[in-house]
C-alpha positions in Angstrom: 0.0 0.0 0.0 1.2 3.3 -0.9 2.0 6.6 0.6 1.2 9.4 -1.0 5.1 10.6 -0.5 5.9 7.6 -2.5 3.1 8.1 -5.1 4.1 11.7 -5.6 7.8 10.4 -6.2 6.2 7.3 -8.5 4.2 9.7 -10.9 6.8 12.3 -11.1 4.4 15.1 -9.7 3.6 17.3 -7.0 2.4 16.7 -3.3 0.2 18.9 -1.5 -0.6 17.2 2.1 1.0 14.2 4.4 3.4 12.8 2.8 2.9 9.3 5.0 -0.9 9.0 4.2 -1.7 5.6 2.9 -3.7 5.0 -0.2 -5.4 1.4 -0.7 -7.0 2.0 -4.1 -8.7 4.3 -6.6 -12.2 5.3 -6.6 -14.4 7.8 -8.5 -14.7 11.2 -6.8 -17.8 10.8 -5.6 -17.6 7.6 -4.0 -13.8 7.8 -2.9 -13.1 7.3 0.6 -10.0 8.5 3.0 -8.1 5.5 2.2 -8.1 5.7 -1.5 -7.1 8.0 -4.5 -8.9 9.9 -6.8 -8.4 11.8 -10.1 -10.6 14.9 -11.7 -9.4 15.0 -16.0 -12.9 16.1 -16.7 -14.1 19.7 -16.1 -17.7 18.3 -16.3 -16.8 16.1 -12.8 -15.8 19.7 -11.4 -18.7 20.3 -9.3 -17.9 16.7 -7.5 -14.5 18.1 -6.1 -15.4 20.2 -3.1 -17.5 17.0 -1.6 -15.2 14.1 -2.3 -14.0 12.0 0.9 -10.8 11.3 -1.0 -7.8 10.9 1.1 -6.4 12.5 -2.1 -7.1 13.7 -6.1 -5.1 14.0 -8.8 -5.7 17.7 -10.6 -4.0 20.2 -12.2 -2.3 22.7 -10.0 -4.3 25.6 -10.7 -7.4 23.3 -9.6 -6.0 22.9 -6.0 -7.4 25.7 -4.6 -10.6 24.1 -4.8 -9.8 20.7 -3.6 -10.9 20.2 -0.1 -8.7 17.3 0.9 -4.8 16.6 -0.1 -3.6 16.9 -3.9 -1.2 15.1 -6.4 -0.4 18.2 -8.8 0.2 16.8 -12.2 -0.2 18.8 -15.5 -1.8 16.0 -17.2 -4.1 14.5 -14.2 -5.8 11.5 -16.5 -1.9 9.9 -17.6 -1.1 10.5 -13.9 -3.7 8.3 -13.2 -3.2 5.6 -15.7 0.2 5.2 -14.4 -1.0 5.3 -10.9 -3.0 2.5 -11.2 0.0 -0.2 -12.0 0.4 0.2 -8.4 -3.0 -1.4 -7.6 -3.2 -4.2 -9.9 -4.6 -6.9 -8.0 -3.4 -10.1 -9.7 -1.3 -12.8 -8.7 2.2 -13.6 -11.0 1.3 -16.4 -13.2 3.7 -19.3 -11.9 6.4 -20.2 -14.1 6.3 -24.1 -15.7 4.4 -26.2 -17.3 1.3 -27.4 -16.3 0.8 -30.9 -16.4 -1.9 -30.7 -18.7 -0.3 -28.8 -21.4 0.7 -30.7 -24.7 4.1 -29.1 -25.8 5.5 -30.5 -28.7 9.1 -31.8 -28.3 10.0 -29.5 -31.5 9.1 -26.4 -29.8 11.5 -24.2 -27.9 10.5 -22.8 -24.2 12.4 -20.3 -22.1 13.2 -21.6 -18.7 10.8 -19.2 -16.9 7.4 -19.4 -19.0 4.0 -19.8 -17.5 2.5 -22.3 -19.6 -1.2 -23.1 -18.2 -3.4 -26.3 -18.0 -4.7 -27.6 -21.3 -2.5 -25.6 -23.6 -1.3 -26.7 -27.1 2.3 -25.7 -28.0 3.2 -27.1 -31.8 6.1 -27.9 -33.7 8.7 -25.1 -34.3 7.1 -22.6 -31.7 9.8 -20.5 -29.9 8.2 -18.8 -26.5 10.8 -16.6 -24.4 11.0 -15.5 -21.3 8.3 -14.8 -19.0 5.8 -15.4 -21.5 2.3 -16.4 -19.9 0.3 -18.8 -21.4 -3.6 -18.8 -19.8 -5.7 -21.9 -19.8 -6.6 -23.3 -23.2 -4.2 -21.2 -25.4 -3.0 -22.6 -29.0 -0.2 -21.6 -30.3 0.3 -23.1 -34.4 3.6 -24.4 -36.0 6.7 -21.9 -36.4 4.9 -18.9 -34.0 6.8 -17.1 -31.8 6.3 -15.5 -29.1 8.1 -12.5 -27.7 9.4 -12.1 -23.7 7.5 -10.8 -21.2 4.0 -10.9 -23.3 0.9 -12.8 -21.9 -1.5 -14.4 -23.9 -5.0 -14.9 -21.8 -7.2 -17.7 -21.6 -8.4 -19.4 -25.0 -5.7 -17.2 -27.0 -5.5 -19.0 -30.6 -2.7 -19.0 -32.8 -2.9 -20.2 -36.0 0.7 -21.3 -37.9 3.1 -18.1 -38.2 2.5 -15.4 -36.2 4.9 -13.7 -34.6 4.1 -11.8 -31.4 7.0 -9.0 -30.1 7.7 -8.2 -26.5 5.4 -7.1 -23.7 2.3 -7.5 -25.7 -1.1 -8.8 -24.1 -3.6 -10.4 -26.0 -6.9 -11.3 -24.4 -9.4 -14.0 -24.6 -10.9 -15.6 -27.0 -8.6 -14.1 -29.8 -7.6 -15.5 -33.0 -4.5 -14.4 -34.8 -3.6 -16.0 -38.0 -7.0 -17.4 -39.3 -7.3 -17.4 -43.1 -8.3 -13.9 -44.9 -11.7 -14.1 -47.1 -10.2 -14.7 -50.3 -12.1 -16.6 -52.9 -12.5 -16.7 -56.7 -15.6 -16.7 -58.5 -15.5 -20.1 -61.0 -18.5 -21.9 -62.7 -18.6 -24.4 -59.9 -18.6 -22.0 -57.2 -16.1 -20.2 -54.7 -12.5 -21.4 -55.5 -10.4 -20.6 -52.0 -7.4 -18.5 -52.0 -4.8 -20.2 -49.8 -3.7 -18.0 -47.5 0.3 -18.5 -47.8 1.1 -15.3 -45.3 2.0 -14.7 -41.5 0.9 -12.2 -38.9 3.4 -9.5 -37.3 2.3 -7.7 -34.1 5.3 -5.8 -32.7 6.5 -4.8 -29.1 4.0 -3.6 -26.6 1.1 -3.9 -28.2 -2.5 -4.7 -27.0 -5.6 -6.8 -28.3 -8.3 -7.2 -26.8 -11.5 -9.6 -26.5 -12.4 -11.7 -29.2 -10.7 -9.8 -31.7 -9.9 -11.3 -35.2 -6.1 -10.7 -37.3 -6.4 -12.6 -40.1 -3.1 -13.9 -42.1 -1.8 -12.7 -45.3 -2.8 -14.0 -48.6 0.9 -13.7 -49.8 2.9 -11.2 -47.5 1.8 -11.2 -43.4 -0.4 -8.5 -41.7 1.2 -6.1 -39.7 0.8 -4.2 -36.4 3.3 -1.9 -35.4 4.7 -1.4 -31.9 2.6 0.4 -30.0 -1.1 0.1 -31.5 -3.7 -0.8 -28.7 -7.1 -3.1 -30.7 -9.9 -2.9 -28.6 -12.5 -5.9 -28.4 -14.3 -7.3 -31.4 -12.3 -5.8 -34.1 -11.8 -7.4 -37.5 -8.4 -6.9 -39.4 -8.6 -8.8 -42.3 -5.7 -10.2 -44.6 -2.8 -8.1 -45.8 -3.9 -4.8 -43.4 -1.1 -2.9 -41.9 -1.8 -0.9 -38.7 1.5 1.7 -38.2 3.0 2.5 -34.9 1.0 3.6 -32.0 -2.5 3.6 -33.5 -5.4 3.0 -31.3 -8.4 0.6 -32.9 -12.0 1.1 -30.7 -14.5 -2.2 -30.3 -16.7 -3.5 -33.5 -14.3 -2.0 -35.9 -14.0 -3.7 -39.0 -10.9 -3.1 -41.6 -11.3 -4.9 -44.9 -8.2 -6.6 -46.7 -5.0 -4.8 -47.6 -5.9 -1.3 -45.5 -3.2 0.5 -44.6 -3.7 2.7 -41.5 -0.5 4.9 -40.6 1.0 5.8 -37.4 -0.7 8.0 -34.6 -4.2 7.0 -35.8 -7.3 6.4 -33.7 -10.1 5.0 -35.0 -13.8 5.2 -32.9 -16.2 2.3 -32.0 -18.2 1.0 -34.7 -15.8 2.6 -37.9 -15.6 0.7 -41.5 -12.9 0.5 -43.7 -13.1 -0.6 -47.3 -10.2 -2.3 -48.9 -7.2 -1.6 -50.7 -7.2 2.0 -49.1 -4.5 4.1 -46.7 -4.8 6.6 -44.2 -2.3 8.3 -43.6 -0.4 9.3 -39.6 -2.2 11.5 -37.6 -6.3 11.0 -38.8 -8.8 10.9 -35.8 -11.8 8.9 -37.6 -14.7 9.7 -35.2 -17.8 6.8 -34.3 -19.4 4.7 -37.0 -17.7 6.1 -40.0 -17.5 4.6 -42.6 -14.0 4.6 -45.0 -14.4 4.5 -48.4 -12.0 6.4 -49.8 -8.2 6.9 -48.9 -7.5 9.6 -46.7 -3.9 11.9 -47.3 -4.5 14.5 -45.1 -4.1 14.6 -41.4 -7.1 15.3 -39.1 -10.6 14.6 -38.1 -13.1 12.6 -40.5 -17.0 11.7 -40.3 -19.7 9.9 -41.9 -22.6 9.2 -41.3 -25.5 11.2 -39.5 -26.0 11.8 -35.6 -29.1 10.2 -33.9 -32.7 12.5 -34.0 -36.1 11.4 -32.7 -37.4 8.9 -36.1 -40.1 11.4 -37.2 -37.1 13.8 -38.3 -34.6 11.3 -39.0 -37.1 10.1 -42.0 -37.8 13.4 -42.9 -34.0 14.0 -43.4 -33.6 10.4 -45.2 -36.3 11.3 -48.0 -34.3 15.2 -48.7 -31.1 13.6 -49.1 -32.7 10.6 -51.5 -33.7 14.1 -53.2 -30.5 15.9 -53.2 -29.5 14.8 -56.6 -32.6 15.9 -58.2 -32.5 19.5 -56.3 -28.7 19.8 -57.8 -29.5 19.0 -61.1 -32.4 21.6 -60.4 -30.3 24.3 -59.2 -27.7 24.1 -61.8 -30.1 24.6 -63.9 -31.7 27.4 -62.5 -28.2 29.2 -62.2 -27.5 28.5 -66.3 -31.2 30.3 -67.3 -29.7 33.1 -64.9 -26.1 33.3 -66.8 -28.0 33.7 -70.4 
């Protein structure tokens, strides 16, 4: 547990208050209590600072006038809290070894220290380094490898070669490695595309729940150090996510995107194939990608939510927006003659 002397000194940040107060945890502002630390990032939360029972809040320093009980002074409050709370994890260190279980092939090549869990399949050719956890029910295919310090949760599959970097988490239920949709028309129906690629993920980078990264068709789908994929995302074959992108839940990216570095992409967005975005694009919630973007900045599609009576109203003009500009343009020639 804590001090807030030795959280100040953690976080790199300014104390106002005892030093030797203990913290046990982190709680919202309005339901913090003495023993545990809160944060305000949000002015919206403002009003919520003069009653919290917080033994102390993380705020800006020109916010600490206001705060009624001791402060952490950091300039950006909501990173100071995300580091923070690495010091209240609650989770016991997987034990290193191999659980008796497990099915390790005798062709695959295990660091002394690895945390391999009950009922998981290691194949031929797999290489997993150091402190690598393997949860309950993982796969991992022929010739994958699997970079140290990273944990795979429980019912993690890997297909045949995907390479995973360092310090990576990947959660449940994902798949890395399963074929792209490739198919050919024929007279007899849909020939398959074998799917002769890998999958990349770099250093430090997280997926989460039930995600989907499917393999190449002929070269291996990349993600870059650094990119964080949220649950339920599709990545189809050939995409390539750069450095330090950030992918939101039901996203869906069709084959071959390629999304640059410093991207974030909302909940719900769609990205047609065999298109790039370049670094530094913000693609806001439910858009929908269809052409490549070259700029940097904010992007939007789609239309915000109204009651149903106006949203049809507005559906029927823009069905007629083609007529009415084929109206106006001529309207504007009778006026030039």
């Amino acid at each position: 547990m804590p001090t807030l002397g030795e959280l100040a000194a953690f976080l790199g940040v300014g104390l106002r208050g005892d030093p030797a107060t203990a913290v046990v945890g982190i709680a919202p502002l309005a339901r913090a209590n003495a023993s545990q630390l809160s944060f305000l990032a949000n002015a919206r939360y403002l009003g919520q600072l003069q009653h919290t029972q917080a033994a102390a809040v993380i705020l800006r320093p020109d916010q600490a006038d206001g705060c009624p009980v001791a402060c952490l002074l950091a300039d950006n409050p909501y990173l100071a809290f995300a580091r923070a709370t690495t010091l209240f994890v609650d989770e016991a260190p997987a034990p290193a070894g191999v659980h008796p279980s497990a099915t390790v092939s005798p062709l695959a090549q295990l660091a002394a220290n690895v945390s391999v869990g009950p009922n998981v399949v290691i194949d031929n050719g797999a290489a997993i380094a150091e402190g690598v956890v393997l949860g309950a029910n993982c796969v991992v295919g022929e010739r994958c490898s699997i970079g140290a310090g990273t944990r795979l949760h429980p019912g993690v599959v890997l297909y045949r070669d995907v390479r995973i970097g360092e310090q990576c988490t990947v959660h449940s239920n994902t798949v890395l490695g399963a074929d792209g949709f490739g198919f050919a028309p024929s007279p007899e129906g849909w020939q398959k595309i074998h799917q002769l690629g890998g999958v990349r993920i770099g250093d430090r980078v997280e997926i989460g729940a039930c995600a989907t990264i499917d393999r190449g068709a002929l070269e291996d789908t990349v993600v870059e150090d650094g990119a964080i994929i949220d649950n339920l995302v599709q990545i189809a074959h050939n995409c390539h996510i750069g450095k330090n992108t950030a992918i939101a839940g039901c996203t869906g990216l069709a084959g071959s995107t390629i999304i640059g570095a410093n991207c974030t992409l909302a909940g719900g967005v769609g990205v047609v194939g065999h298109v790039e975005i370049c670094d530094n694009v913000h693609i806001t919630g439910m858009t929908m990608v269809t052409k490549s973007i070259t700029e940097p900045g904010s992007y939007s599609s789609g239309t915000p939510m109204a009651p149903t009576r106006d949203w049809k109203r507005s559906a029927v003009r823009f069905a007629q927006l083609d007529s009415i500009q084929k109206r106006l343009a001529g309207l504007e020639k009778q006026q030039q003659q």
